[in-house]
C-alpha positions as CSV (number, residue, x, y, z in Angstrom):
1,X,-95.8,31.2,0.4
2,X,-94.5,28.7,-1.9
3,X,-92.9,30.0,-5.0
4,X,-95.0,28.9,-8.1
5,X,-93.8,28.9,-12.3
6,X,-96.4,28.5,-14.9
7,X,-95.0,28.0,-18.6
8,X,-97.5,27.8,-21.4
9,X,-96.8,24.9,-24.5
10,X,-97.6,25.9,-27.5
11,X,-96.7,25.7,-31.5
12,X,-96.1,22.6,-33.5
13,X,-94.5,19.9,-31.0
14,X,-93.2,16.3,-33.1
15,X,-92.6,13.5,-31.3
16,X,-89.1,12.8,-30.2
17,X,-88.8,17.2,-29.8
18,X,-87.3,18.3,-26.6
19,X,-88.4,20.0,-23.7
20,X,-84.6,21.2,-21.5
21,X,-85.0,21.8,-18.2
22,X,-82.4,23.4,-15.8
23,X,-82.4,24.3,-12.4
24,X,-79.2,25.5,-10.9
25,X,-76.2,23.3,-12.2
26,X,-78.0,20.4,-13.6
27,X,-80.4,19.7,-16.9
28,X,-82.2,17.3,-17.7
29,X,-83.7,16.6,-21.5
30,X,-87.5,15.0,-22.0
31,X,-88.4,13.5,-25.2
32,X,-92.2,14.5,-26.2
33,X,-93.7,10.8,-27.1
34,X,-96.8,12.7,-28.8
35,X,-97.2,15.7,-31.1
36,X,-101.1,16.2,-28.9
37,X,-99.7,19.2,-25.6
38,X,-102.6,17.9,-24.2
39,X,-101.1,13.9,-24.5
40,X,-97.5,14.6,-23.8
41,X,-97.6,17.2,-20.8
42,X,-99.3,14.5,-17.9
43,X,-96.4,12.5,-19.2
44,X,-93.7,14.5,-19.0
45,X,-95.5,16.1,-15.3
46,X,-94.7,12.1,-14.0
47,X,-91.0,11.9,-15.8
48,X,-90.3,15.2,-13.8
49,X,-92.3,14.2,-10.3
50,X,-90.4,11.0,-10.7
51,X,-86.8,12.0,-11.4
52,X,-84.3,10.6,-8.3
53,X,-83.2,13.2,-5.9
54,X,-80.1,11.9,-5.7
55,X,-79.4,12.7,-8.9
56,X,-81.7,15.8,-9.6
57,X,-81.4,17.4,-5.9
58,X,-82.5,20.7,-7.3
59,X,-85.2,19.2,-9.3
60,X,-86.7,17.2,-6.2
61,X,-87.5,20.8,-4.4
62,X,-90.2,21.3,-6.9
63,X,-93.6,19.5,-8.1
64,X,-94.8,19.7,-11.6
65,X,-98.3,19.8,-12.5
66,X,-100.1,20.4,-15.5
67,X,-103.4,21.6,-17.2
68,X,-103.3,21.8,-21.0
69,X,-101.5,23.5,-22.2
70,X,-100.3,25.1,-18.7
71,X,-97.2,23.1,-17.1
72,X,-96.8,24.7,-13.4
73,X,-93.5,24.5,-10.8
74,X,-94.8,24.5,-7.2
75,X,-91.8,24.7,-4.7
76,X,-92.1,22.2,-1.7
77,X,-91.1,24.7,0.7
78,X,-92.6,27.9,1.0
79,X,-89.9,30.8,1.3
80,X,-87.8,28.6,-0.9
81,X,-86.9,30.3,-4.1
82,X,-86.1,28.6,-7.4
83,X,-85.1,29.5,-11.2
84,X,-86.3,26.6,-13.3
85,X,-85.4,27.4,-17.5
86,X,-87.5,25.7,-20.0
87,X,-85.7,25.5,-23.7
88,X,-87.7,23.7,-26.5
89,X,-85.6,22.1,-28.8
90,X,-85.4,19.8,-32.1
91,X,-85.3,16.2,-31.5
92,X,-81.2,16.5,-32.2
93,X,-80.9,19.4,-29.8
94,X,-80.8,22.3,-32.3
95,X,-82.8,25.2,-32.1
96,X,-86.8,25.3,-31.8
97,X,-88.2,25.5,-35.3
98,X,-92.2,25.7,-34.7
99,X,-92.7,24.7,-31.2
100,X,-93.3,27.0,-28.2
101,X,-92.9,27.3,-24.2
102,X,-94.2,30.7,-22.8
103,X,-95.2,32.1,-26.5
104,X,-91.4,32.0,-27.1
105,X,-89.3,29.8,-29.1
106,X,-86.3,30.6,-27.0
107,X,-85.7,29.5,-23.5
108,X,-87.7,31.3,-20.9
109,X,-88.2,31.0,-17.3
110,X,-91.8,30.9,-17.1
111,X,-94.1,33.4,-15.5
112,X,-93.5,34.2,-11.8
113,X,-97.1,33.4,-10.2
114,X,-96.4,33.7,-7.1
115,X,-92.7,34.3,-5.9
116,X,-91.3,33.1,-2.6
């Protein structure tokens, strides 16, 4: 079975808030562009799907998919496991003051709906 994450979005997002995600060594930071979950989350599902695994290699193992206010992690490989960490953070990289990922404002690594 393929591994799947589910993190839920929640609290007050602004635009230009972050949403950090790292897998293994590498992070990578993306910009909200709308304070609507339901707006920004498709978006940032492509930004992730579309990231070059060249660069990402970690991050090209796994699909993102969404349904408001529910992002999901699929791995591509089933039996392949992964530890994806999503941080919500200010648009200057501080700390989280009202927005949300997993009901936390601290980083979490989402809920574990299927291991590998």
């Amino acid at each position: 079975m393929a591994q799947v994450q589910t993190y839920t979005m929640a609290g007050t997002w602004e635009v230009g808030d972050l949403i950090r995600v790292t897998i293994g060594a590498k992070t990578w930071d993306y910009a909200v562009t709308s304070a609507t979950i339901a707006t920004f989350l498709p978006l940032f599902v492509t930004a992730f799907n579309a990231l070059s695994a060249t660069d990402y290699p970690e991050f090209s193992e796994i699909t993102a998919s969404s349904s408001s206010p529910v992002l999901t992690f699929t791995a591509d490989t089933a039996g392949k496991p992964f530890t994806a960490t999503l941080t919500p953070l200010e648009s200057n990289a501080g700390a989280a003051d009202a927005q949300t990922i997993e009901g936390a404002g601290s980083a979490t690594t989402g809920t574990a709906a299927t291991a590998c």
